[in-house]
Every structure is written in structure tokens, then in C-alpha cells.
C-alpha positions as CSV (number, residue, x, y, z in Angstrom):
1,X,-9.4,13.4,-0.3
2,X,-8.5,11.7,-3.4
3,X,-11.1,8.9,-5.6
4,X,-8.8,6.0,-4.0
5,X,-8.3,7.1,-0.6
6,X,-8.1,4.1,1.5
7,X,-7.7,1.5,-1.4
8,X,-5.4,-0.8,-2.6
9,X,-4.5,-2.5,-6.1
10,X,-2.0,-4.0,-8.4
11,X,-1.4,-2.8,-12.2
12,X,0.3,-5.2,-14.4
13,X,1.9,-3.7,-17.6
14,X,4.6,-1.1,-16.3
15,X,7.2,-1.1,-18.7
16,X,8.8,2.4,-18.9
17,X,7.7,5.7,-17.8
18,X,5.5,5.9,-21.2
19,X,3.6,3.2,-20.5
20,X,-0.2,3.6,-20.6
21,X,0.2,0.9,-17.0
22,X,2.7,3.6,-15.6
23,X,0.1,6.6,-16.2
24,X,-2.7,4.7,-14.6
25,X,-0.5,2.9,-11.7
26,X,0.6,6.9,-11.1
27,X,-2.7,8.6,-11.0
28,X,-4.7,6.0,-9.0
29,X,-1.2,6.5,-6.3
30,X,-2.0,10.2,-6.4
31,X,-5.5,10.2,-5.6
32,X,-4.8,8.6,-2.4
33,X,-4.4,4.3,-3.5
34,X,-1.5,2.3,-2.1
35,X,-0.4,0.7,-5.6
36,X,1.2,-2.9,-6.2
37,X,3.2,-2.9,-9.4
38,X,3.4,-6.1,-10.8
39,X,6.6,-6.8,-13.5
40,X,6.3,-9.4,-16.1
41,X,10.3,-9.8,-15.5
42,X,13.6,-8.6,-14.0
43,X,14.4,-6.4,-16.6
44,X,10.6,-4.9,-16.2
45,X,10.8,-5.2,-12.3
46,X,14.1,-3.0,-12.7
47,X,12.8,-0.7,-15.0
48,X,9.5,-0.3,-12.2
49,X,12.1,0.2,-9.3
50,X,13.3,3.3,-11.1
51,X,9.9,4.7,-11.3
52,X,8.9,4.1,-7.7
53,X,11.9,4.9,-6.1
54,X,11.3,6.8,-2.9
55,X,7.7,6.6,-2.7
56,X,6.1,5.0,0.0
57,X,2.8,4.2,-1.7
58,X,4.4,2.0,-4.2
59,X,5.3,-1.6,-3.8
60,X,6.8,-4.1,-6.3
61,X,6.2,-7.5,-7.5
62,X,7.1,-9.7,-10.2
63,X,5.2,-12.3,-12.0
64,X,4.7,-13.5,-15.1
65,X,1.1,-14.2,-16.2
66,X,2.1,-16.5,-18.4
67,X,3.5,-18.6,-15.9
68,X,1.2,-20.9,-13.8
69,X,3.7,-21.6,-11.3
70,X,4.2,-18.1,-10.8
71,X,0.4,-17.1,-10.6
72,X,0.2,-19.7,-8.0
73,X,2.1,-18.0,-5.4
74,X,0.6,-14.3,-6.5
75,X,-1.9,-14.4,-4.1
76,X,-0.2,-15.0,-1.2
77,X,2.5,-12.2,-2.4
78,X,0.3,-9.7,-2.7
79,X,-2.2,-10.7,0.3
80,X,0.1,-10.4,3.0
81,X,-0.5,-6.2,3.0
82,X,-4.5,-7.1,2.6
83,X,-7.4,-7.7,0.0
84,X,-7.3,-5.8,-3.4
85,X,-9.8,-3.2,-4.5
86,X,-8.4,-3.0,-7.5
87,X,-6.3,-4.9,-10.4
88,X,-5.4,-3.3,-13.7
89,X,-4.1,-6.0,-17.0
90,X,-2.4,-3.8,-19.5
91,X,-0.3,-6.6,-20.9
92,X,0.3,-7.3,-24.6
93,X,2.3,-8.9,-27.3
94,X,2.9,-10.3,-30.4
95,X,6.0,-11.7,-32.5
96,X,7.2,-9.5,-34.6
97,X,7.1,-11.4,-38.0
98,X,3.1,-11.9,-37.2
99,X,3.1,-7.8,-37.0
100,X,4.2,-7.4,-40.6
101,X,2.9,-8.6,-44.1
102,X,-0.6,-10.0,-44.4
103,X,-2.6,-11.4,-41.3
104,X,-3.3,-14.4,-43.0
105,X,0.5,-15.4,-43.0
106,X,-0.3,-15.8,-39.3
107,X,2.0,-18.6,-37.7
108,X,0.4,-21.1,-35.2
109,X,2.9,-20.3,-32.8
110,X,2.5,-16.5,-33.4
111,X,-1.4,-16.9,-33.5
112,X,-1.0,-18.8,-29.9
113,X,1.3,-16.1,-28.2
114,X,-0.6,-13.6,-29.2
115,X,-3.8,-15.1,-28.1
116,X,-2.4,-16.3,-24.5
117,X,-0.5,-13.5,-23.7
118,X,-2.9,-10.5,-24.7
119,X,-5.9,-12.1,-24.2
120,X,-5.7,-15.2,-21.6
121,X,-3.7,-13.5,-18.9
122,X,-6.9,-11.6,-18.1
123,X,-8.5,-14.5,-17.4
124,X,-5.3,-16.0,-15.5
125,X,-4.6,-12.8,-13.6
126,X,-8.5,-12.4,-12.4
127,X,-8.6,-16.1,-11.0
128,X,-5.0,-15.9,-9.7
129,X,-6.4,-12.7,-7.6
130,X,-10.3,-13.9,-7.1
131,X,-10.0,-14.6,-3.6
132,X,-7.7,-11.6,-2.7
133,X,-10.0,-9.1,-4.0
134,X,-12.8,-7.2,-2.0
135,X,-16.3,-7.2,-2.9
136,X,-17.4,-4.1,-4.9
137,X,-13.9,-4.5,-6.5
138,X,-12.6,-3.2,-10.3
139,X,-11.0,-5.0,-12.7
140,X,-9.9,-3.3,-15.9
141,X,-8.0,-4.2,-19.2
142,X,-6.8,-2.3,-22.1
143,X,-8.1,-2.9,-25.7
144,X,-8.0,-1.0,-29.0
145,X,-10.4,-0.4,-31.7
146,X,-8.2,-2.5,-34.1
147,X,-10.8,-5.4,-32.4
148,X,-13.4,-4.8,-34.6
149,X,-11.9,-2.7,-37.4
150,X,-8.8,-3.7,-39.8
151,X,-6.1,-2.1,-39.6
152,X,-3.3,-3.2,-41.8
153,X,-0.1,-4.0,-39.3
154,X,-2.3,-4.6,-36.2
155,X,-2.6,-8.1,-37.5
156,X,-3.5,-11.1,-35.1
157,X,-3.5,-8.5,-32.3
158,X,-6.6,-7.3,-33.8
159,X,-7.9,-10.8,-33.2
160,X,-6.2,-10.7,-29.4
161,X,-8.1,-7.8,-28.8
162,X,-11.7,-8.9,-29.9
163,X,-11.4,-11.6,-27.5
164,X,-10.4,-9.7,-24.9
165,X,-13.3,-7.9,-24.9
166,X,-15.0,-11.1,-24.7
167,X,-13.9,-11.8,-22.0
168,X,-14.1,-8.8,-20.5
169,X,-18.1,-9.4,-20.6
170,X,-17.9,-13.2,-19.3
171,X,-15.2,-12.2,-16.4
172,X,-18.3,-9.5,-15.5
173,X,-20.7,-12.1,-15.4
174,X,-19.1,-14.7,-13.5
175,X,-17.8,-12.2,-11.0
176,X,-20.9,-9.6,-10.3
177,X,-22.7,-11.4,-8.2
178,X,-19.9,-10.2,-5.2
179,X,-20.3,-6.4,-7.0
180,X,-16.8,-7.2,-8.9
181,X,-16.8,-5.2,-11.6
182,X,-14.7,-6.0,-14.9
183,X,-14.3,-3.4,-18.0
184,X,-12.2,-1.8,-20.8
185,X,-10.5,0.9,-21.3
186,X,-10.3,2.0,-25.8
187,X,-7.2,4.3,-26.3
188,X,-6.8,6.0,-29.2
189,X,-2.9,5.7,-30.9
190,X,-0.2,6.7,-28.4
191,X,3.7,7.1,-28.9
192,X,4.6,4.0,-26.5
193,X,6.9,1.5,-26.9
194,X,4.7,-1.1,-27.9
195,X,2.8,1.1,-30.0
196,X,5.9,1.7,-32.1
197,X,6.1,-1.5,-33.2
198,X,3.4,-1.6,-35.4
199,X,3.7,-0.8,-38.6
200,X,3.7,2.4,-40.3
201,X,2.4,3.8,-36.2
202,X,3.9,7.1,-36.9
203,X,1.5,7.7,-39.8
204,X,-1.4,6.8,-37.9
205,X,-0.8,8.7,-35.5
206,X,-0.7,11.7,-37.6
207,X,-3.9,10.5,-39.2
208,X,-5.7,10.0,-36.3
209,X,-4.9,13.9,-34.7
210,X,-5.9,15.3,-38.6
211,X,-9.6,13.4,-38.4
212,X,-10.9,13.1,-34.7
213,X,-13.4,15.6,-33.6
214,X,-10.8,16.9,-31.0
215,X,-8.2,17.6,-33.5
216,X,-6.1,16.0,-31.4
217,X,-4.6,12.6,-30.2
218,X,-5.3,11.0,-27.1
219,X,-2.4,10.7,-24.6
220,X,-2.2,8.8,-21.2
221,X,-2.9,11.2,-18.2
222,X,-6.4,10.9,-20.3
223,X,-6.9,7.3,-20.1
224,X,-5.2,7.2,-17.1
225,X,-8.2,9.6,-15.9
226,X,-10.8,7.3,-17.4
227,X,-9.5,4.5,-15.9
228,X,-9.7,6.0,-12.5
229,X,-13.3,6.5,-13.1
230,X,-13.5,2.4,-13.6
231,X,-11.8,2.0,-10.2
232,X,-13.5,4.5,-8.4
233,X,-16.6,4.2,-6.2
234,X,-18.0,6.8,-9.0
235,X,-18.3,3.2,-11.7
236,X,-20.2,0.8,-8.9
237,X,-22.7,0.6,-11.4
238,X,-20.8,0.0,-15.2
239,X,-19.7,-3.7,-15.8
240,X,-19.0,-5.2,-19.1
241,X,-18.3,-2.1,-20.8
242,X,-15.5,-0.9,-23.7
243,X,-15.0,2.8,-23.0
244,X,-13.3,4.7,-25.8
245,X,-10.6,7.0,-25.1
246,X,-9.6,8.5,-28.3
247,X,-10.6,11.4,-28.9
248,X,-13.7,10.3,-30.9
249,X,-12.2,8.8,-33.6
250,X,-14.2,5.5,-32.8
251,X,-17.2,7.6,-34.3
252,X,-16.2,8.5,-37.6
253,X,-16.8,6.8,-41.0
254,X,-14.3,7.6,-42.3
């Protein structure tokens, strides 16, 4: 029997079959959970359809947590096949422009897109779900150290990231008292997409494999794994928390 026998959730954030969403959305379906992928937009939900084709323990949505009128008929969507034991936000982005030069050049614009669609649709996607989701549930989001470190390129997601984080900790405290729990997930660098457009990512990533105390670079089945933990009955009691998945580089001075 696998960690999610008998559950069901959504995972928002499935963009290709490299996706850090993709690795989570497939192991939690593997270990037994019937899995609602949820697509930012056509091009994502087509993308998703590929992936799932042919197995029965995938099901498709689309919605945009950005948009309010969408989030306000996500509910219902996904509630028809049940309550929710389980929602995963691994959703990001930032203009381009605001990923280059100095952070300080930050636009306004750039500063709020960032902000709103790293960090707010957490907050937009746990109160779109709140009363579709079982007691006991798991929420989890996906951060990276550049939150509290700098690191020249990462920019205003740096910033994104530190809130979410925050928020990670209030979301825990306004939903524990139904045994809700809310966390994040730390990867190290990984050869994604969205990692690749940061600036100078292939030399990081070398870094990174040269200096952790694994000697090696963390990779997605591995935070997938963690992440399971986070949904699994084995986390009922870890709320609030940022768990690192990097292969220990988070430890290192230098």
C-alpha cells in the first residue's frame, strides 16, 4: 500500500516533464493518490494532457491563480470528485528584465508580478481550496534559499521567496486549529525550465555539485520524495517548516 493510498489532491505548477510540480504530482500518483493537476493555461493544460495521458489516476484542471474570477469557481471544479487531502503551489515568476542587472533597478510592475504571482497565489490558492480540503490536510509550497541569501541574478525573486515563507508560517497558524498543515519544500539548483532563466544557472549549478557535502546536486525524484513525506500521514505533526533539499549546501559557509 502506497503513503497516499486512499487520498486525493491537486498540484499546481506542471509545466513540462522536468518540472519539480510534475515529479511531485507523479510520485504522490504512484504511492496510491488520485492527483488533480491544475494548469495556469491552455498551453500548460496541453502540455499536462501529454503527461497524463492514459492514466486513470490523473485528472486535469485549469486555472489561473492570478485570476480571481477563476479561483472562484475552483472549488466547485475540483469538489465534485470529493474533499482534498492535499494541494501542492509550485508556481513562480518574474519578468525577465527584473532577472538581469542589479536588483535595485527593480521595476514597480516587475516588483508586483513577482510578488503576486510567487508569493500571493499561496495565499489565493489556500482560501480558494479552504473549504474543499479535509481536516488533517497538507499544504506545501516550493521556496529556494536565494530568500535569505543573495544571489546575484535571483533578484526580486529572492524577495518573492522570503515572503513566501512567511506566509507559509501565517497560512499554518490560521489553518491548524482543523490539523491543516502548511510547509516548504528548499531545493537545491535544478536544470528546469524556470531555473534556466536565471542568470549565469549553469555555473551554479556546477558550483553547487563541487561544494555540497553530497558532492552532488539535488534533482526532483528527491524533492519529490520529501514532499511526499509533507503529504503523508508520516508529517501530522511538522507545520510551519522550510525543509531543505539540497544536498546540504544550505549548511556551508562558504
Amino acid at each position: 500500500m502506497g503513503l497516499l493510498e486512499g487520498k486525493r489532491g491537486i498540484v499546481f505548477g506542471v509545466a513540462n516533464q522536468r518540472s519539480i510540480a510534475w515529479a511531485v504530482a507523479d510520485r504522490a500518483a504512484r504511492e496510491g493518490a488520485a492527483v488533480i493537476v491544475g494548469a495556469q493555461n491552455e498551453r500548460m493544460a496541453q502540455s499536462a494532457a501529454k503527461l497524463i495521458e492514459g492514466r486513470d489516476e490523473f485528472t486535469l484542471v485549469q486555472c489561473d491563480l492570478n485570476d480571481d474570477e477563476q479561483l472562484a469557481g475552483l472549488a466547485e471544479d475540483v469538489g465534485k470528485g470529493g474533499k482534498l487531502d492535499f494541494a501542492v503551489h509550485s508556481v513562480a515568476f518574474a519578468q525577465k528584465e527584473d532577472l538581469q542587472g542589479r536588483f535595485i533597478e527593480t521595476s514597480r510592475e516587475g516588483f508586483k508580478v513577482a510578488l503576486e504571482t510567487s508569493a500571493y497565489t499561496f495565499v489565493a490558492m489556500a482560501r480558494a481550496l479552504e473549504n474543499v480540503l479535509n481536516d488533517d490536510a497538507s499544504l506545501v509550497t516550493m521556496t529556494y534559499i536565494g530568500s535569505e541569501r543573495v544571489l546575484p541574478g535571483y533578484n526580486v525573486m529572492g524577495v518573492a521567496k522570503a515572503a513566501l515563507e512567511s506566509i507559509t508560517r501565517y497560512l499554518a497558524y490560521d489553518l491548524g486549529p482543523r490539523g491543516i498543515r502548511v510547509n516548504a519544500v528548499s531545493p537545491g539548483p535544478i536544470n528546469t525550465v524556470a531555473a534556466r532563466g536565471i542568470r549565469g544557472f549553469t555555473q551554479i549549478l556546477g558550483v553547487v555539485a563541487e561544494r555540497v557535502p553530497l558532492k552532488r546536486p539535488a534533482e526532483q525524484e528527491q524533492v519529490a520524495s520529501t514532499t511526499l513525506y509533507l503529504l503523508s500521514d508520516l508529517s501530522h505533526g511538522v507545520t510551519g517548516e522550510i525543509i531543505c533539499v539540497d544536498s546540504g549546501y544550505h549548511i556551508m559557509g562558504l
